[in-house]
C-alpha positions as CSV (number, residue, x, y, z in Angstrom):
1,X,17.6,16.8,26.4
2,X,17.3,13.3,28.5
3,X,14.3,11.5,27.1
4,X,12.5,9.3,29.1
5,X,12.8,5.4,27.3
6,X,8.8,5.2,26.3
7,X,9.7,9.2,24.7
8,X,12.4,8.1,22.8
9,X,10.6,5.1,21.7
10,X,7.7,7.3,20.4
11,X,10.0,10.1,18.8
12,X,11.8,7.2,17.0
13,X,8.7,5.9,15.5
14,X,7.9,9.3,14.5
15,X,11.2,10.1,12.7
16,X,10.0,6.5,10.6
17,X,7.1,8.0,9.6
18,X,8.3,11.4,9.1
19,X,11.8,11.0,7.3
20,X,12.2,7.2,5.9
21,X,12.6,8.6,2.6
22,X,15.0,10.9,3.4
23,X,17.9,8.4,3.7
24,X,19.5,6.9,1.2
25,X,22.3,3.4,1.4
26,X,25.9,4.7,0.2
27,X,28.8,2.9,-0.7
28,X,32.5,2.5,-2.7
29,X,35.6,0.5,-1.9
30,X,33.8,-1.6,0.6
31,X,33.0,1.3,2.6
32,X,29.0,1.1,3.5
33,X,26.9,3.9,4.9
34,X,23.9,6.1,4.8
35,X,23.2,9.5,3.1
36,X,20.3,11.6,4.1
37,X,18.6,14.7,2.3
38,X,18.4,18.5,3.7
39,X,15.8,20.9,2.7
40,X,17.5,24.3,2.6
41,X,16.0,27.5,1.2
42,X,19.4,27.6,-1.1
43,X,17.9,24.6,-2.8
44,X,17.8,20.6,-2.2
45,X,21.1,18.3,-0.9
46,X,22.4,15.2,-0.3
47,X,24.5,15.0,2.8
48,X,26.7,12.2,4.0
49,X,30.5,11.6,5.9
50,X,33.3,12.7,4.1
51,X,35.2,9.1,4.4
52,X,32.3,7.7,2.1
53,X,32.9,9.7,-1.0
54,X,36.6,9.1,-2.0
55,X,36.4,5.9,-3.9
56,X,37.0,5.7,-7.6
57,X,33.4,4.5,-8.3
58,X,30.8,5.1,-5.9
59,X,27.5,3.2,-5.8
60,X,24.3,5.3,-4.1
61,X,21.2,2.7,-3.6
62,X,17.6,3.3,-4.4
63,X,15.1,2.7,-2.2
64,X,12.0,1.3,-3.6
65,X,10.1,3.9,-1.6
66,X,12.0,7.0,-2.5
67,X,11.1,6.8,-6.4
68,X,8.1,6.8,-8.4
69,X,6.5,5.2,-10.6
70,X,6.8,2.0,-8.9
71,X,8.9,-0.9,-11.1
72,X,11.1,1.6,-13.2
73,X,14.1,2.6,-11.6
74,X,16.9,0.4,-10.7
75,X,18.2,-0.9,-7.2
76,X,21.2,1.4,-7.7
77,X,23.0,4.4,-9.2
78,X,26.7,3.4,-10.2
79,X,28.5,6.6,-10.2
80,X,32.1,7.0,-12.0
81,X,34.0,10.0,-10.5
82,X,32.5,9.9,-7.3
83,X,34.7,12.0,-5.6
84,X,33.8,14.8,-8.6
85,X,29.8,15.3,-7.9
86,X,30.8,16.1,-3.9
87,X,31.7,19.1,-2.3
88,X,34.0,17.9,0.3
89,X,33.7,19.8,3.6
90,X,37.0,17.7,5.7
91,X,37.4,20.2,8.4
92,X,34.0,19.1,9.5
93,X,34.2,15.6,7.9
94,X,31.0,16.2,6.1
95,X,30.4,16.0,2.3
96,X,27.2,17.9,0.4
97,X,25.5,16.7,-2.9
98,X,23.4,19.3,-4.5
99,X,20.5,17.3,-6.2
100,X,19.9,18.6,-9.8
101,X,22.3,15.9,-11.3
102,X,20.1,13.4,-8.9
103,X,17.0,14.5,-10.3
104,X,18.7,14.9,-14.0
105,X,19.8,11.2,-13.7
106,X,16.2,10.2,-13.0
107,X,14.5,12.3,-15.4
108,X,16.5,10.7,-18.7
109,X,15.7,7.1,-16.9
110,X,12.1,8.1,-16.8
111,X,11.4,7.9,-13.0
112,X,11.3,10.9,-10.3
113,X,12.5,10.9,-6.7
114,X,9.7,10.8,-4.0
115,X,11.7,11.7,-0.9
116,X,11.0,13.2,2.4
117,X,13.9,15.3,3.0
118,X,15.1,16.9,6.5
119,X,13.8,20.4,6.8
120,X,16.2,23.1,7.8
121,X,13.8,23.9,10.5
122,X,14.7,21.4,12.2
123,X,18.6,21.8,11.5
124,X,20.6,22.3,14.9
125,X,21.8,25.8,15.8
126,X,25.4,26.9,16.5
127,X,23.7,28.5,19.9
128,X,21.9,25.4,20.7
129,X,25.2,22.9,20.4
130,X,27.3,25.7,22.3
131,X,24.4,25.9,25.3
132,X,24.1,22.1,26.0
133,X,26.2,21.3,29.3
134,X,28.2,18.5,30.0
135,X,25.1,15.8,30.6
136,X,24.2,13.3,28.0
137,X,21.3,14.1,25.6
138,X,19.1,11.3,23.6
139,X,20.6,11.2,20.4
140,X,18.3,8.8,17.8
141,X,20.0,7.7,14.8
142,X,17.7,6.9,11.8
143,X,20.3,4.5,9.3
144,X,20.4,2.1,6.7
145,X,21.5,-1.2,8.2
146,X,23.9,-3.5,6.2
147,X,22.9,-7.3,6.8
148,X,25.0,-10.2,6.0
149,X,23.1,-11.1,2.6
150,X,23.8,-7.1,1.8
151,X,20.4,-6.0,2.1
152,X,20.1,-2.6,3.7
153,X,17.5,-2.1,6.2
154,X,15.7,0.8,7.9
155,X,16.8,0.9,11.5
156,X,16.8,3.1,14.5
157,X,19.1,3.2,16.9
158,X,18.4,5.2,20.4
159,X,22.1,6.3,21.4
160,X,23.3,9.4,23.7
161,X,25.4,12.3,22.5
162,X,27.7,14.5,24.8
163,X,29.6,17.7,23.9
164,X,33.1,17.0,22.8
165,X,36.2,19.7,22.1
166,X,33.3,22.0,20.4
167,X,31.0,19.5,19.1
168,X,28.9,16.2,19.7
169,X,29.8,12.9,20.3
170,X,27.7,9.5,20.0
171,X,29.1,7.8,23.2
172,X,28.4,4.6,21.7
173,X,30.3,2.5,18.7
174,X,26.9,1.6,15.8
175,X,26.9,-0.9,13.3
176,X,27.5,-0.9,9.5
177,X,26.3,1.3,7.4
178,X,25.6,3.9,10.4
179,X,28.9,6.7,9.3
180,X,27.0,9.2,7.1
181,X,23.5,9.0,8.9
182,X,21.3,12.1,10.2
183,X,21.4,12.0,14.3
184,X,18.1,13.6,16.0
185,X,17.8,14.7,19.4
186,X,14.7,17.4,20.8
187,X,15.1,20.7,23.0
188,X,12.2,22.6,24.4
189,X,11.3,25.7,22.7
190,X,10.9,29.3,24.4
191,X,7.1,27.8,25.2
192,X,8.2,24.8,27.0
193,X,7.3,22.6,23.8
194,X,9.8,20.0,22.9
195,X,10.8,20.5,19.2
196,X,12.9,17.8,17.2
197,X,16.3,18.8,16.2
198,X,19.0,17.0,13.5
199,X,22.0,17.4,15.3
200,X,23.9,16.1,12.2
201,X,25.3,13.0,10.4
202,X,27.6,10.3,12.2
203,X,31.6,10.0,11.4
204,X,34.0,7.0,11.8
205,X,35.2,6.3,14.8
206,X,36.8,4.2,17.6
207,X,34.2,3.3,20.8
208,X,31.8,5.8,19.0
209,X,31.6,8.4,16.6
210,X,31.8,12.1,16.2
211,X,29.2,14.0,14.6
212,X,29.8,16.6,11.8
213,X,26.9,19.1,13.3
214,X,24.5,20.5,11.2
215,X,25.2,24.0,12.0
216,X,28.3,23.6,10.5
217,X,27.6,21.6,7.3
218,X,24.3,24.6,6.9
219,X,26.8,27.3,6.8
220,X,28.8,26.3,4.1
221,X,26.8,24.9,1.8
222,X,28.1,24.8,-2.4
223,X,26.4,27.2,-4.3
């Protein structure tokens, strides 16, 4: 669905407010990007692309929103054996993080993870990417920045999406740290009410990016 600019402003805002916490900076090798958690009745994850998770030593940042209490834990995780702790999903260029060692890690450093994770409610459907046509749809990207001092920001950024071989596209090329991040777009439901979808998570690319959709990621998820 085509938003109107002042709708995708508002929606955008929202997603702040709604999922900030659910996003996470990743990085290794030089390679920056964002990671984002999914609420699944199978349990918790961490999703992010593929290409992010193949270096040596991987570093996942921490927020100082997303834990609690305030003060304890560090900026960053350092993780040896990155590739190890992901279950690596390249047919769909995704890669899935279930949390217990996330919230293991915190409990032995005596802090706890206060996230706002993306709720598989809101997770796109097979039916729903097969049935868009061949317009453009708003597609909101909600990413941690990488500024030339290395902080990583909060940003938005209001892109469009259109259906490519039998997926999604961003039409658009997005800045560092974008690959990994969730992508959001809205549909009406059977009432005519327009209800927010994830569409899925951003992947390298040249003149804009693919997305790994979340149908796709949903359905295979590690035990």
């Amino acid at each position: 669905m085509l938003l109107e600019p002042d709708a995708e402003n508002e929606v955008a805002y929202e997603l702040c407010q709604l999922l900030g916490r659910a996003i996470l900076p990743v990085s290794g090798a030089g390679a920056y990007g964002t990671a984002f958690f999914l609420g699944h009745p199978t349990g918790e994850y961490l999703l992010t692309a593929d290409a992010l998770t193949h270096a040596e030593v991987g570093e996942i940042g921490l927020r100082a929103s997303v834990t609690e209490p305030a003060g304890v834990a560090s900026d960053a995780m350092l993780l040896p054996d990155f590739p190890r702790l992901w279950a690596h999903r390249p047919e769909v260029g995704a890669a899935i993080m279930p949390t217990s060692d996330l919230h293991a890690y915190a409990a032995e450093r005596g802090w706890r993870w206060r996230t706002q994770p993306v709720p598989d409610a809101v997770a796109v459907r097979a039916d729903e990417v097969a049935g868009l046509g061949a317009e453009p749809i708003s597609a909101i990207v909600l990413a941690l920045g990488l500024c030339e001092d290395g902080s990583r920001p909060l940003e938005v950024a209001v892109e469009r999406a259109v259906r490519a071989d039998n997926g999604l596209r961003i039409t658009a090329a997005l800045p560092a740290g974008y690959v990994g991040a969730p992508v959001f777009g809205v549909r009406p439901d059977a009432a005519g009410e327009v209800g927010l979808r994830c569409l899925g998570l951003v992947l390298p690319g040249e003149g804009g990016h693919p997305l790994a959709t979340l149908d796709r990621i949903v359905a295979d998820l590690p035990d």
